[in-house]
C-alpha positions as CSV (number, residue, x, y, z in Angstrom):
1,X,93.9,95.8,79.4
2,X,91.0,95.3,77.1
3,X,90.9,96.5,74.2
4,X,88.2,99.5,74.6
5,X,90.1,100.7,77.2
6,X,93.4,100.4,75.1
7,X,90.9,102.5,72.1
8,X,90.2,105.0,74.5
9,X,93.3,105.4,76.3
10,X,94.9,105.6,72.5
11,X,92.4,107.9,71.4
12,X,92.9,110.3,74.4
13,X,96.4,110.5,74.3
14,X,96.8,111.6,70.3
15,X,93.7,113.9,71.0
16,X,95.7,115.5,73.7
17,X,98.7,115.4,71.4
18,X,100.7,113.1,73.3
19,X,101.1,110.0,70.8
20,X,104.1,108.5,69.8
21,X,106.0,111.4,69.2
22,X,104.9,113.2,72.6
23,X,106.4,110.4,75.1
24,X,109.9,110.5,73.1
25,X,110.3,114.2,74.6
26,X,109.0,113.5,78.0
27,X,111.9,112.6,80.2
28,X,111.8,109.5,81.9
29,X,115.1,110.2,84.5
30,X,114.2,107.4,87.7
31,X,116.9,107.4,90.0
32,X,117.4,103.6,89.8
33,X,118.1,103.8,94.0
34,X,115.0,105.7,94.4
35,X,112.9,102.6,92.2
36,X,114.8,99.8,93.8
37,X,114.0,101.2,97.4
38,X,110.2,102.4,96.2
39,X,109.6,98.3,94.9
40,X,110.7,97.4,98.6
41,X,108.3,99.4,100.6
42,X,105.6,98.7,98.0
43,X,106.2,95.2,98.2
44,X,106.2,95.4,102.3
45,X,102.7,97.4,102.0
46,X,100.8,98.4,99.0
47,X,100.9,94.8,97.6
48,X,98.6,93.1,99.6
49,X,96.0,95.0,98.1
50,X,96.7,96.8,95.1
51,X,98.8,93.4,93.9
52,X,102.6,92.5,93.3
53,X,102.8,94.3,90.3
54,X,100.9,97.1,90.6
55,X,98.1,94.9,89.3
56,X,95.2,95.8,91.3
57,X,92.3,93.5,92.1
58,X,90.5,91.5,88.8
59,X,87.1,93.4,89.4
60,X,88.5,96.6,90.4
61,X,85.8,98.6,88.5
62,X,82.9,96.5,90.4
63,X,81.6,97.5,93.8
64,X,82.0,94.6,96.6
65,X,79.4,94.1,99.1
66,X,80.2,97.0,101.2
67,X,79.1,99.3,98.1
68,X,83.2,100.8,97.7
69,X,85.6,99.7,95.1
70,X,88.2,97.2,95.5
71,X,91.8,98.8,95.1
72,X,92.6,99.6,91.5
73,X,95.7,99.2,89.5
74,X,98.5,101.6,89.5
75,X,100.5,100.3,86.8
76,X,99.3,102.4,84.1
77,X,96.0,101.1,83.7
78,X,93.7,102.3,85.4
79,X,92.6,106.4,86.8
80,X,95.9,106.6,89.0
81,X,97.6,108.4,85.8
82,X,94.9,111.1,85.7
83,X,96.1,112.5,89.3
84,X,98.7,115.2,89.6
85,X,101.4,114.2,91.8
86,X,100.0,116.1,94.8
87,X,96.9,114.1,94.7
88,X,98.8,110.7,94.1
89,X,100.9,111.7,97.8
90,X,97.8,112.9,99.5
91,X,95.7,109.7,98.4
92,X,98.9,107.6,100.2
93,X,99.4,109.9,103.0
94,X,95.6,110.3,104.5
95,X,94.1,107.0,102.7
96,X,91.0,107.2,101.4
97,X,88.7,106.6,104.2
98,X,87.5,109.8,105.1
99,X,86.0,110.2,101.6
100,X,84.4,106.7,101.5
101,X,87.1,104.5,100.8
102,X,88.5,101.8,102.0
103,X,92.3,102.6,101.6
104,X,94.0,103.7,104.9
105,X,96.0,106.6,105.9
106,X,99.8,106.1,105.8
107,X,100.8,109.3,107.0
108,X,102.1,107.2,110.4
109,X,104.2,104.4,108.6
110,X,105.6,106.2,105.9
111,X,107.6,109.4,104.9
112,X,107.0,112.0,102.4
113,X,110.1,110.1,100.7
114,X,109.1,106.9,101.3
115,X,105.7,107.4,99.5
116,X,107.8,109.2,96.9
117,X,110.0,106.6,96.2
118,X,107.1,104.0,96.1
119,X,105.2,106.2,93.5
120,X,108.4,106.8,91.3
121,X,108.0,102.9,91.2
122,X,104.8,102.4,90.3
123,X,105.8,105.0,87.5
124,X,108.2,103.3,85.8
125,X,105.2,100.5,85.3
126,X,103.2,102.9,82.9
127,X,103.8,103.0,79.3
128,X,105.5,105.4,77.8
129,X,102.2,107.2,76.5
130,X,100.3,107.2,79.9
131,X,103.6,108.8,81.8
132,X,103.9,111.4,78.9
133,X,100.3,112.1,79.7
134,X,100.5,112.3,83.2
135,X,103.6,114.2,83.0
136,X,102.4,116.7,80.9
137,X,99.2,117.0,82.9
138,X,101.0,117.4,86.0
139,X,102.9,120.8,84.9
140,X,99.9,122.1,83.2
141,X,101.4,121.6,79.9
142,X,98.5,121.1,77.1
């Protein structure tokens, strides 16, 4: 990550009261069945595009030639943290196409469980800051 991002990241989690301290009391409880079965379907069909670690493309941020962004990175740093779990199961069920993007639907391939299990293991990527973040954001804490 570089290191304005890091700044910023940094400087939005203590602003929101989620430093250090903050991801100590967020439980972090994976089922460790639910991760290992999440890195398998991931690996079978989110990495192609979004990388084998969660990595997204290099130039994720930079329109290609057909004007939409290249799939981001959903290990922690990128926007995928921002987005409540509804919108994280959404995004992976109906894709993004209808809205523009390129990312299809996987409503057809995948269950609700499936996609949950794949997004408890993209989870257990972020840092311990970014999932207190999202964590808290996702049950309306402040």
């Amino acid at each position: 990550m570089r290191r304005s991002h890091t700044i910023y990241i940094g400087a939005l989690l203590y602003g929101a009261g989620l430093g250090a301290a903050g991801a100590e009391s967020v439980p972090r409880d994976f089922d460790f069945l639910q991760m290992k079965r999440g890195g398998v379907l991931y690996q079978q069909n989110c990495a192609r595009c979004h990388g084998k670690q969660a990595e997204g493309t290099a130039n994720w941020r930079q329109p290609g030639k057909d004007g939409k962004l290249p799939p981001p990175p959903l290990n922690g740093t990128a926007h995928t943290w921002h987005h409540p779990g509804t919108v994280l199961m959404d995004v992976i069920k109906n894709g993004t196409q209808r809205i523009g993007g390129n990312m299809p639907a996987w409503r057809d391939k995948l269950t609700e469980q499936q996609i949950q299990d794949i997004i408890v293991w993209f989870q257990a990527k972020w840092p311990d800051e970014i999932y207190a973040a999202w964590y808290r954001h996702d049950r309306g804490e402040k």
